[in-house]
C-alpha positions in Angstrom: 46.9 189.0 -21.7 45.7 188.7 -25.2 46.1 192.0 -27.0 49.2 194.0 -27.0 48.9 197.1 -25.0 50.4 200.1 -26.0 51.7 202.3 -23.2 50.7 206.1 -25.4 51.8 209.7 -25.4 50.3 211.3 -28.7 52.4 213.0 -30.5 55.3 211.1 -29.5 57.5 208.0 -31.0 54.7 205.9 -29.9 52.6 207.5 -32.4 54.6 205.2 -35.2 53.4 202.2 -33.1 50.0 202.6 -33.1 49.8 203.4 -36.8 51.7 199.9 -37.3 49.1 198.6 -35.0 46.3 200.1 -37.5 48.1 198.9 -40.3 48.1 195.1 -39.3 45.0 195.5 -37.5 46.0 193.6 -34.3 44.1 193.3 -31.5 45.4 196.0 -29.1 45.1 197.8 -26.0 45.7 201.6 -25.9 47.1 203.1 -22.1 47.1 207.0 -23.0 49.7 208.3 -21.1 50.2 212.2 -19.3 53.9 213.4 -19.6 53.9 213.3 -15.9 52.9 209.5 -15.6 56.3 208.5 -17.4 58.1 209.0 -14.6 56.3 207.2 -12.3 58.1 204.2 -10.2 55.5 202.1 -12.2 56.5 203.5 -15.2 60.4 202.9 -15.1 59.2 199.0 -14.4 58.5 199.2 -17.9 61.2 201.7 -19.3 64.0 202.4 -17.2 64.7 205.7 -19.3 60.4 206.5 -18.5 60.1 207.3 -21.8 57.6 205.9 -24.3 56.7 203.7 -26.4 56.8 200.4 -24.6 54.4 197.5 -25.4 53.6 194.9 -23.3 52.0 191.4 -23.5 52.6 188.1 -21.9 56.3 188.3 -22.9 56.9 191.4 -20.9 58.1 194.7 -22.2 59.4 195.7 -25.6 61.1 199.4 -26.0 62.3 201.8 -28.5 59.5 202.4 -31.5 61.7 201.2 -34.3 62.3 197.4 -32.4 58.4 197.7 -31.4 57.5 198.5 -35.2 60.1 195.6 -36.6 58.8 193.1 -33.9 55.3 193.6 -34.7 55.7 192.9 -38.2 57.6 189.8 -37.4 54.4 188.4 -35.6 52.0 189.4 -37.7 51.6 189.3 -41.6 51.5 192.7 -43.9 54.6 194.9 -43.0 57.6 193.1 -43.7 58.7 190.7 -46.9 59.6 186.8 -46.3 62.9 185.6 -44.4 65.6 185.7 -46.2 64.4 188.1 -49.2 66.5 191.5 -50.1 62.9 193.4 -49.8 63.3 192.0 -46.0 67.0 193.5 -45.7 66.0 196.6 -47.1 63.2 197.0 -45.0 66.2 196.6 -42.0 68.4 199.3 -44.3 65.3 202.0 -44.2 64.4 201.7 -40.5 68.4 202.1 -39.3 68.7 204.8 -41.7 65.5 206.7 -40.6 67.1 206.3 -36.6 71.4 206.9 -37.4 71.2 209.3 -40.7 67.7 211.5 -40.1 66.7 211.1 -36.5 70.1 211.3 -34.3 71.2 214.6 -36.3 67.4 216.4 -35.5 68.0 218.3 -32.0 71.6 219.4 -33.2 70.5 220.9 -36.0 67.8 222.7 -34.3 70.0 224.0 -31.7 71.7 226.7 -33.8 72.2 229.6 -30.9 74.5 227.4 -28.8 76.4 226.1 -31.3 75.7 227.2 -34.9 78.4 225.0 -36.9 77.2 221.8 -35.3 73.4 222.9 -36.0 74.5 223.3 -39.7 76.3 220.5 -40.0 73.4 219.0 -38.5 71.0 220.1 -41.0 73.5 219.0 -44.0 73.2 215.5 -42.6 69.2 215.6 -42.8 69.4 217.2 -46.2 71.5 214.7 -47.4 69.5 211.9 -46.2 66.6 213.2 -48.0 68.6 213.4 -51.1 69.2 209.6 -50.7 65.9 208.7 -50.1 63.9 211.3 -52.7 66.3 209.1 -55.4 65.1 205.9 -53.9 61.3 206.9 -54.1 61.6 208.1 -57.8 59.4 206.1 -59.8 58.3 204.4 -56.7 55.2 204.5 -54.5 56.8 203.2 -51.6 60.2 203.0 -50.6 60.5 198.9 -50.6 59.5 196.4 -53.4 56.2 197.2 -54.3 54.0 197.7 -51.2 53.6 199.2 -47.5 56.1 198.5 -45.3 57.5 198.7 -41.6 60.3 200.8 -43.3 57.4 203.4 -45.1 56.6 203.7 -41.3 59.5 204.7 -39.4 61.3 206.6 -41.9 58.3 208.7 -43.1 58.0 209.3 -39.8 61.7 210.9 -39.1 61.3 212.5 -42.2 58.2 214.4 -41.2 59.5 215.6 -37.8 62.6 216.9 -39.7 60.3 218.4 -42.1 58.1 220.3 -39.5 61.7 222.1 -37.9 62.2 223.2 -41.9 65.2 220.6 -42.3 63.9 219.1 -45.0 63.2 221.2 -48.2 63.1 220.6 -51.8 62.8 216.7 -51.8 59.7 216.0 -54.0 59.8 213.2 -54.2 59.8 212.6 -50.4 56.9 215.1 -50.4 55.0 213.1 -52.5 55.3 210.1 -50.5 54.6 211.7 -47.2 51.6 213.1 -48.7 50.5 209.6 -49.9 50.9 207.8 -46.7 49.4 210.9 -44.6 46.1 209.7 -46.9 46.4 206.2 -45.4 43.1 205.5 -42.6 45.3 204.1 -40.0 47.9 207.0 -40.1 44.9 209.3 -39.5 44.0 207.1 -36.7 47.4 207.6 -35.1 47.5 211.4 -35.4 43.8 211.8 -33.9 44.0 213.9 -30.8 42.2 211.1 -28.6 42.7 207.8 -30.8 40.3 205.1 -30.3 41.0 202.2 -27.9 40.4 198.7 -29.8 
């Protein structure tokens, strides 16, 4: 196997993957998925959980968007910063922040019947971490050194999905950014109903 192939549910984590796939312009396999197929025997040999995304290539199988996103730009150049630079750690900052402070707290705070403290708790978290990052972007196009990045990826990303439950209000700053990187080609690739196969 030569390309990467991307196992694919649209509208899903995966969705982050393929854009970073876009972005680098890798050579790369697209396997559009059904919600049904994930739970297929055949499936689980790739993700025990039968979730997606999961790449695969003549290493085997790679799980969970934000390692496939921060492996990717390991291999190839134009989303990460050298070794052993700070614009490399931060990159590593943004990507667990987008997963532990934005993410994780998502499906809590949307489930205010059953438990309405937790749910607003919840939603403080995700507020909060948009305070922290609409400071970051001030006076910034992107949210590390001076250019596109595996972290503009995955924590846009979060940050949008909180955004479309409502969790996520008056951050401009994070709205400006979104809107930027929502102009980017490969981002528009990603979000097409029916993406292209390369």
């Amino acid at each position: 196997m030569t390309a990467t192939r991307l196992y694919h549910l649209p509208k899903s984590r995966s969705t982050r993957v393929l854009w970073a796939l876009e972005e680098l312009g890798a050579p790369y396999e697209l396997v559009v998925m059904a919600p049904e197929d994930r739970r297929s025997d055949e499936h689980r040999t790739r993700h025990p959980l039968g979730r997606v995304p999961v790449i695969e290539d003549d290493a085997g199988h790679l799980f969970e968007s934000a390692a496939i996103v921060l492996a990717l730009a390991d291999r190839h150049d134009g989303l990460n910063f050298p070794l052993g630079s700070r614009e490399r750690e931060l990159v590593y900052q943004w990507v667990l922040f987008a997963v532990t402070e934005v993410e994780r707290w998502i499906a809590d705070a949307r489930d205010g019947e059953s438990d309405p403290e937790r749910a607003a708790q919840a939603a403080e978290r995700i507020a909060s971490a948009g305070t922290v990052v609409d400071e970051a972007l001030r006076g910034h196009e992107f949210i590390v050194g001076d250019r596109f990045s595996a972290a503009d990826i995955i924590l846009s990303a979060a940050l949008a999905w909180a955004g479309s439950f409502g969790l996520l209000d008056h951050h401009p700053e994070v709205d400006r950014w979104l809107d930027a990187l929502d102009e980017r080609p490969a981002r528009a690739i990603a979000n097409a109903p029916a993406p292209a196969t390369a």
